[in-house]
C-alpha positions in Angstrom: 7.8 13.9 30.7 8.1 15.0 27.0 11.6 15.7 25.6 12.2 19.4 26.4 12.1 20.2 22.7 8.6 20.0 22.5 8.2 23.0 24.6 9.1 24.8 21.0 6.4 23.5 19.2 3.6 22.3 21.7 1.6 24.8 21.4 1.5 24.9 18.0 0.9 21.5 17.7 -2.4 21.5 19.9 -3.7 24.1 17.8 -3.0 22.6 14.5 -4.8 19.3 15.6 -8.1 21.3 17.1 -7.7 23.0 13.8 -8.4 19.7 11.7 -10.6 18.2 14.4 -12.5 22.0 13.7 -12.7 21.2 10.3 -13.4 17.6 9.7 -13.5 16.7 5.9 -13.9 13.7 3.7 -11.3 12.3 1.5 -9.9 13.7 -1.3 -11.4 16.8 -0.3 -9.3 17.8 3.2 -8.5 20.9 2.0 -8.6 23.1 5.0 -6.6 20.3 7.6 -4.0 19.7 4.4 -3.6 23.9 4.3 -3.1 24.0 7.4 -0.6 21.3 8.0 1.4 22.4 4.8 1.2 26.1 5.9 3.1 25.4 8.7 5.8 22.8 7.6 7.0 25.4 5.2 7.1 28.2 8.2 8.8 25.3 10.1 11.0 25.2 7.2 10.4 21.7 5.4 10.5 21.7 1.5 6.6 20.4 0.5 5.5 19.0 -2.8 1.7 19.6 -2.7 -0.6 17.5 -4.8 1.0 14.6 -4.4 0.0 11.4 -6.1 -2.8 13.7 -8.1 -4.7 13.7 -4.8 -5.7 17.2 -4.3 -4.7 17.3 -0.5 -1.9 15.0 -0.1 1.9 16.2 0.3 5.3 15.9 1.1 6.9 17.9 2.9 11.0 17.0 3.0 13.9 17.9 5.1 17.6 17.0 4.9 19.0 15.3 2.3 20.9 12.2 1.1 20.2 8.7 2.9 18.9 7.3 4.5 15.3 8.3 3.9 13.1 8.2 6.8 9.1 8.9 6.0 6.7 9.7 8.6 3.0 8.8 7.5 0.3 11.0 8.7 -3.7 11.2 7.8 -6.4 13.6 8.2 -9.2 12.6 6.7 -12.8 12.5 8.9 -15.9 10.4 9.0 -19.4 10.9 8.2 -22.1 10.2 10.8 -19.9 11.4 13.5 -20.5 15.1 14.5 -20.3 15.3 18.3 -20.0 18.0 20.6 -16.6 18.2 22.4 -16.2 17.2 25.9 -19.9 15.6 25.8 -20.4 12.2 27.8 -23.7 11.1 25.8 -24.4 11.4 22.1 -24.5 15.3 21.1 -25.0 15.3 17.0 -23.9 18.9 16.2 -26.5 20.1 13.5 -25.6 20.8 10.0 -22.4 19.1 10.5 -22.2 15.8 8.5 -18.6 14.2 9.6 -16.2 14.2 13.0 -13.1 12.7 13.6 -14.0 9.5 15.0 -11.0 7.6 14.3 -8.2 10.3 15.7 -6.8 11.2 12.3 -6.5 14.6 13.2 -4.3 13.8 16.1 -2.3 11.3 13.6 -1.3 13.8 10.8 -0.1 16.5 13.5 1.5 13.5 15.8 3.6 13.0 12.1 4.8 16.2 12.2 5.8 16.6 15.5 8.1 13.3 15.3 9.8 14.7 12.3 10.2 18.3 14.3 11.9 16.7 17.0 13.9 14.3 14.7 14.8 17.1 12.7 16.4 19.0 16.0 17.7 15.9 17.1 19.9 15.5 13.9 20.8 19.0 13.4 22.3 18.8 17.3 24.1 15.4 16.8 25.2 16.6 13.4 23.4 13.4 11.9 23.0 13.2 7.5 19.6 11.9 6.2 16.5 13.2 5.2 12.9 13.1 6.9 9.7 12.6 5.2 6.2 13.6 6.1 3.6 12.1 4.2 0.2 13.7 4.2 -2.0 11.0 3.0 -5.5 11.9 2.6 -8.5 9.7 2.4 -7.7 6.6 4.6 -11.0 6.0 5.3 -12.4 5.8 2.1 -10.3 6.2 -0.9 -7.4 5.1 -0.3 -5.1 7.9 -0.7 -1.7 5.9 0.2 -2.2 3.4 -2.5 -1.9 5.8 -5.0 1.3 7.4 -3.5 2.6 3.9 -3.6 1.4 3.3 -7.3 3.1 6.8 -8.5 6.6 5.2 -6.8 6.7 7.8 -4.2 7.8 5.6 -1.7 10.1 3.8 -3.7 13.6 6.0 -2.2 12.3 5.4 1.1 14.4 3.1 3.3 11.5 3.0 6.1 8.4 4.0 6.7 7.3 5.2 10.7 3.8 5.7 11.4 1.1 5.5 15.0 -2.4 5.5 15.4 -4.5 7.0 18.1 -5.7 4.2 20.6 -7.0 3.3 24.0 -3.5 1.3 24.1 0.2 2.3 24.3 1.7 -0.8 22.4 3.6 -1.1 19.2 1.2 -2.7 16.6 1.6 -6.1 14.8 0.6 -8.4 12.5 -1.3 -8.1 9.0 -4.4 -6.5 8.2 -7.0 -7.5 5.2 -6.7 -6.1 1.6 -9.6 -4.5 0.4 -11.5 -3.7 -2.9 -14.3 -1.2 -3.1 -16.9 -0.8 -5.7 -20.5 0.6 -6.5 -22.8 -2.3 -8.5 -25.6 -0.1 -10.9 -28.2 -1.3 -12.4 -30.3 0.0 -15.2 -34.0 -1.7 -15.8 -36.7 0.0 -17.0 -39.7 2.5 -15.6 -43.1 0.9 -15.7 -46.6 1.2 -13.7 -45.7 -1.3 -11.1 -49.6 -2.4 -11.5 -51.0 -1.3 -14.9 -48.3 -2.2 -16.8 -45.5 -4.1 -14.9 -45.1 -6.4 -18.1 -43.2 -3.4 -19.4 -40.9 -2.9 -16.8 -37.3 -4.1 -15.8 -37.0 -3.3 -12.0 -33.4 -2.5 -11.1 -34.2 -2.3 -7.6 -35.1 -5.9 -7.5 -31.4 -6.9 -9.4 -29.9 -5.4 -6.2 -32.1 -7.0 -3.5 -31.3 -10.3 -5.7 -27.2 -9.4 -5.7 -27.5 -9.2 -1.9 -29.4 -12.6 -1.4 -26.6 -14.2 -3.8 -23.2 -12.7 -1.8 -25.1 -13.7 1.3 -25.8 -17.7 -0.2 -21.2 -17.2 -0.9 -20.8 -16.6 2.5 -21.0 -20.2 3.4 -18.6 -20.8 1.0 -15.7 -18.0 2.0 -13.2 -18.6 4.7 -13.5 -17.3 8.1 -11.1 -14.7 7.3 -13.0 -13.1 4.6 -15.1 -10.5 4.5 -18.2 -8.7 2.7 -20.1 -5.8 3.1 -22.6 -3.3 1.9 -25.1 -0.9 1.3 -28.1 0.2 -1.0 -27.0 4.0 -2.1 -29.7 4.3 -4.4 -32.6 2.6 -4.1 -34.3 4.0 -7.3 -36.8 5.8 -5.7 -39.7 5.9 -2.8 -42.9 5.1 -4.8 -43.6 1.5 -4.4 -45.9 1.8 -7.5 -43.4 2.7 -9.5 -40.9 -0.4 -11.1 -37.7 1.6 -10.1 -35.3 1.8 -13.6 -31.6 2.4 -11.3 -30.1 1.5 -8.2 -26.8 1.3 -6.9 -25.0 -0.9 -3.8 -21.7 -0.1 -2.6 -20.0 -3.2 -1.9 -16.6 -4.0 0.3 -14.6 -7.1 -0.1 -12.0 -7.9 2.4 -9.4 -11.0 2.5 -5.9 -11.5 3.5 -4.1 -11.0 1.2 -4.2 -9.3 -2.3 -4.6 -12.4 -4.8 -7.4 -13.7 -2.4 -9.0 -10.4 -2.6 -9.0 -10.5 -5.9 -9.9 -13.6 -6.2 -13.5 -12.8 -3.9 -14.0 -10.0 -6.1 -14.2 -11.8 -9.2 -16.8 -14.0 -7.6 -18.7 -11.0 -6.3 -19.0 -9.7 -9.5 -20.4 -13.1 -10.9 -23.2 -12.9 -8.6 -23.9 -9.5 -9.6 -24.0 -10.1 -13.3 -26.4 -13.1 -12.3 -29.0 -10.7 -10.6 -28.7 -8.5 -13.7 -28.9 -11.6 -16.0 -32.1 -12.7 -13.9 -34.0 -9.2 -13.9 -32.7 -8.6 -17.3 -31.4 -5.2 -16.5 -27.8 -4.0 -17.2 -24.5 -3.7 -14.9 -22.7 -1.4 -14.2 -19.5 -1.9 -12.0 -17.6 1.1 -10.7 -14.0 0.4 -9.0 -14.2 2.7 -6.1 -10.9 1.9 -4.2 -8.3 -0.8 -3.1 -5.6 -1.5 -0.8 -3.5 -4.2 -0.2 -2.5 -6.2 3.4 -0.1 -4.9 5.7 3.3 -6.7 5.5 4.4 -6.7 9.1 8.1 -6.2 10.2 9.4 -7.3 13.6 12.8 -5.8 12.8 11.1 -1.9 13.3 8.7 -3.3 15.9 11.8 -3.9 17.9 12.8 -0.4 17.4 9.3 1.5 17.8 9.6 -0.6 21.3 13.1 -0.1 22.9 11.9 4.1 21.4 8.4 3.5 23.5 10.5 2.3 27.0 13.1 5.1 26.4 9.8 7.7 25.7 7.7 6.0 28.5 3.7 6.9 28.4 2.0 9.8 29.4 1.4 11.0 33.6 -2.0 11.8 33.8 -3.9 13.9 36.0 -6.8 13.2 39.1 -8.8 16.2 36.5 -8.1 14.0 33.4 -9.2 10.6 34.8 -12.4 11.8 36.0 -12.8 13.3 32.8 -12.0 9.6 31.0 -14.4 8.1 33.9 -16.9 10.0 32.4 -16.6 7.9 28.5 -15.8 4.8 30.2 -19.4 4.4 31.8 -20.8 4.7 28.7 -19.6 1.4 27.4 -20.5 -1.9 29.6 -17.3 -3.5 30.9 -17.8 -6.5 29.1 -17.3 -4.5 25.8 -14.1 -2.6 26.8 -12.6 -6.5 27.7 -13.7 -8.3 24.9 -11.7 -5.3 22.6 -8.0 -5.8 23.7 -5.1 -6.6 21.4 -4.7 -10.3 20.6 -1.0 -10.5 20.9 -0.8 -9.3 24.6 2.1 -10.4 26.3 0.0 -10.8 30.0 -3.7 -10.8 29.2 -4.1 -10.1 32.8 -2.1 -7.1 33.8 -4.3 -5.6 30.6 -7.5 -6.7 32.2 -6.5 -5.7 35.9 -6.1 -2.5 34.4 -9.1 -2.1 32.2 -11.3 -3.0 35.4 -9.4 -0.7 38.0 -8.0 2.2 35.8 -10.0 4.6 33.5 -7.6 4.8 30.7 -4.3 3.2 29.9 -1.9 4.6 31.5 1.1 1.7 31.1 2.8 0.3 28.1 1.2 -3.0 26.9 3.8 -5.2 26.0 3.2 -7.4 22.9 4.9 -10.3 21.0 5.5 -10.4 17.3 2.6 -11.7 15.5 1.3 -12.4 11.7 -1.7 -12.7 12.6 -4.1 -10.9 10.1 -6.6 -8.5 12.1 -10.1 -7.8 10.7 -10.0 -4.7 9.1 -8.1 -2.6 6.7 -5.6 0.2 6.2 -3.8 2.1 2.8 -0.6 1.7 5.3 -0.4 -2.0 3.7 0.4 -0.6 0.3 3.4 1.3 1.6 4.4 -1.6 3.7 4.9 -3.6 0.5 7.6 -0.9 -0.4 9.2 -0.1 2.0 9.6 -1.8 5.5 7.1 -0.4 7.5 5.9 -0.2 11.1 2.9 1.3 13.4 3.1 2.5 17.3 -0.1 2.6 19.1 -0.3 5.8 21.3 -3.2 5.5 24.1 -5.5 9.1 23.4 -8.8 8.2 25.0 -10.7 6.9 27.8 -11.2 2.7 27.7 -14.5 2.0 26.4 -15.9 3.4 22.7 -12.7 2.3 20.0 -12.8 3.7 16.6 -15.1 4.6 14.4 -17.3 6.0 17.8 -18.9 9.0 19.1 -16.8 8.7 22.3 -13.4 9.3 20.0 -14.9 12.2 18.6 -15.8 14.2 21.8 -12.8 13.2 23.2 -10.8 14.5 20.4 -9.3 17.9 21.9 -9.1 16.7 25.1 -5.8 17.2 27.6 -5.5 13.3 27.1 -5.9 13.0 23.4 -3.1 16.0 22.9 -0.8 14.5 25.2 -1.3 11.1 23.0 -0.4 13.1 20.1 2.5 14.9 21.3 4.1 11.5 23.3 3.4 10.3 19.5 5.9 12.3 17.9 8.8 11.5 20.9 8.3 7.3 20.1 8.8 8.1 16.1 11.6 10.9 16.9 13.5 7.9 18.7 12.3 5.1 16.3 14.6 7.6 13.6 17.6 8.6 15.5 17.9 4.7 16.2 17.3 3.9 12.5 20.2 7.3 11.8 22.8 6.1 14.6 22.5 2.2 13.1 21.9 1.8 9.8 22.5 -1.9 9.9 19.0 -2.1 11.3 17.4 -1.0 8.4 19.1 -2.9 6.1 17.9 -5.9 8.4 14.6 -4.7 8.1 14.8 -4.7 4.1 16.3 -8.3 4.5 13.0 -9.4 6.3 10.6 -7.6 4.0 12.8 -9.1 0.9 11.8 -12.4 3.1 8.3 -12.1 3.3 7.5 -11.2 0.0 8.9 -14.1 -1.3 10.0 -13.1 -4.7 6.7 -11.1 -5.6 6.6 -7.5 -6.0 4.0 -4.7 -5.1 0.9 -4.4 -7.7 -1.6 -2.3 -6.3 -4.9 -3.1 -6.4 -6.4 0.2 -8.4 -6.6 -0.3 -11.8 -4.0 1.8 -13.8 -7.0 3.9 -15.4 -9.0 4.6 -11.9 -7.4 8.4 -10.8 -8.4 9.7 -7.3 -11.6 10.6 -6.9 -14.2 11.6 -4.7 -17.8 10.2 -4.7 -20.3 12.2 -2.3 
């Protein structure tokens, strides 16, 4: 049962969330879901800075004052590719619509702000000092909106940093995550008859089919860790008699941690100045984004999970399991087994319940780990700052996971609001801990101190690259 509180906002809430999952936007360029989440923080009565970071869409919206500093992180940028039809068990593109909210963030924005409602009512009846944050940090997916927050110092005051993601788990999240640079490779050749008169020509296209033959020769020679991806966003052209003069790859480097990244980069780079070297065309390279890896913290893990037991996960319906039935026979069991969390504390009980339940509806225990996960997040720049921590909150049927159709349709469901809404009681109770005992987050500074080992936070966007959006 959710803290009676909510019965204030709920309804609110809902609608702001199938207001963004309405309206799904790229980053940088969330103008609607940011409009709407700052137009009702300030009728809610929060002070909000808009523009925030020179972002466009990001905010932050304050209440209280003094310390400590709590921030709540929230997102609400979509994806493209993902336009599906509510409620729809199969793959239903909606036409004309180019993006959907495949990875929840319109339930993770609004779950921000309903943990910093209920904190904020919590305080004002216990008479607690301190001041609430909610960050609204666009572009997550692609962009990396956080990282320039954290470059402008905006999280420098904060003494911690709360934040969840929509899941098919309720389980506090741990470990690292990869850093990650971001960057277009253009080449320029030169037009020619590709048969009368290909003597003349440079062919640009044929520098980035050679850049992608060299990255994948480094791949032997990366660790397992590492990661590289891409894609041809301009092949110069469709007629094959013509010796194409541009085209453009976007590339994405992943490692552990930020030096390494680097470090892969640079090589990268080398490669692509040989295929422009061997095709005697010139190079281009555009810094699109970067972010660093997530510095984990097992002091606020502790207290995201004694707020997750005292929160408990959400009841659900015999209407809402046949309706999660529905998404989970569209993935083959194997798949919804092989994706669980690696640091499980009983494996078994997990896959007991993946094979006889249609969603989660327990609270996955899970030890502290540093393992570094595949994949990356802006939430590692702020957790370089400030300590930092992530609940996962259990929104859709099992089967599908991020980044999938099945999230999308999903997305206004009865299950994915009560996700949200159980969201905002573990962070309102990860606060009021972090207000009643202060000695935990000056134990959770000590740690972070500890792991960075003497070095401090350099993000990985040059000083000159401003946010941007590239369509």
């Amino acid at each position: 049962m959710l803290n009676p509180v909510f019965k204030l906002y709920e309804k609110d809430l809902i609608s702001l969330a199938k207001t963004v999952w309405s309206n799904p936007e790229p980053g940088f360029r969330e103008f609607i879901s940011s409009r709407a989440q700052i137009d009702y923080l300030l009728k809610m009565g929060f002070k909000v800075t808009e523009n925030a970071a020179e972002t466009q869409t990001g905010y932050i919206a304050e209440w209280g004052s003094g310390k400590p500093v709590l921030a709540f992180l929230g997102e609400f940028d979509a994806l493209y590719g993902l336009a599906q039809k509510a409620d729809c068990t199969s793959p239903s593109p909606i036409p004309g619509q180019a993006m959907g909210h495949g990875c929840g963030h319109h339930l993770l924005g609004t779950g921000a702000i309903a943990g910093a409602l209920l904190l904020r009512d919590l305080m004002s009846a216990e008479g607690l000092e301190g001041t609430i944050r909610i960050y609204g940090c666009p572009a997550e997916e692609s962009g990396s909106g956080k990282a320039y927050m954290a470059r402008d110092g905006l999280f420098n005051d904060c003494d911690a940093a709360l934040t969840w993601h929509p899941s098919h788990f309720n389980m506090i999240a741990t470990g690292s995550s990869q850093s990650c640079i971001q960057c277009y490779f253009r080449f320029t050749g030169i037009p020619a008859h590709a048969a009368g008169a290909p003597h003349l020509g440079r062919n640009a296209l044929d520098a980035v089919e050679l850049m992608n033959v060299g990255v994948n020769y480094l791949r032997e020679h990366m660790e397992d860790s590492d990661r590289v991806h891409y894609a041809i966003t301009n092949p110069g052209g469709s007629s094959p008699n013509v010796v194409q003069a541009f085209a453009e790859s976007r590339y994405l480097v992943r490692s552990t941690t930020n030096p390494k990244c680097e470090r892969l980069y640079e090589r990268v780079k080398q490669i692509a100045r040989g295929a422009a070297l061997m095709t005697d065309t010139k190079l281009e390279i555009v810094f699109d984004e970067g972010l660093s890896n997530t510095v984990p913290n097992f002091v606020l893990e502790d207290v995201l999970d004694a707020a997750f037991h005292k929160a408990g996960v959400p009841a659900y319906s015999l209407e809402e399991r046949k309706y999660a039935a529905g998404f989970k026979a569209t993935v083959p069991t194997e798949d919804q087994l092989s994706d669980t969390p690696k640091a499980c504390k009983a494996p078994d009980t997990l896959e007991k319940n993946i094979l006889s339940s249609e969603l989660c509806d327990y609270y996955v225990e899970t030890y502290h780990s540093d393992i570094c996960e595949m994949g990356s997040t802006d939430v590692g720049d702020v957790s370089w700052v400030t300590p930092t921590c992530t609940a996962n909150l259990n929104c859709f049927a099992y089967g599908g996971g991020s980044h999938s159709w099945q999230w999308v349709a999903q997305g206004t469901s009865d299950i994915a609001m009560k996700g949200m809404l159980k969201a905002g009681e573990v962070l309102a109770y990860a606060g009021l801990t972090l207000l009643k005992q202060p000695e935990l987050l000056t134990k959770a500074r000590a740690e972070l101190n500890r792991r960075l080992n003497g070095e401090s936070y350099k993000c990985l966007i040059p000083d000159d690259v401003h946010p941007h959006f590239y369509d």
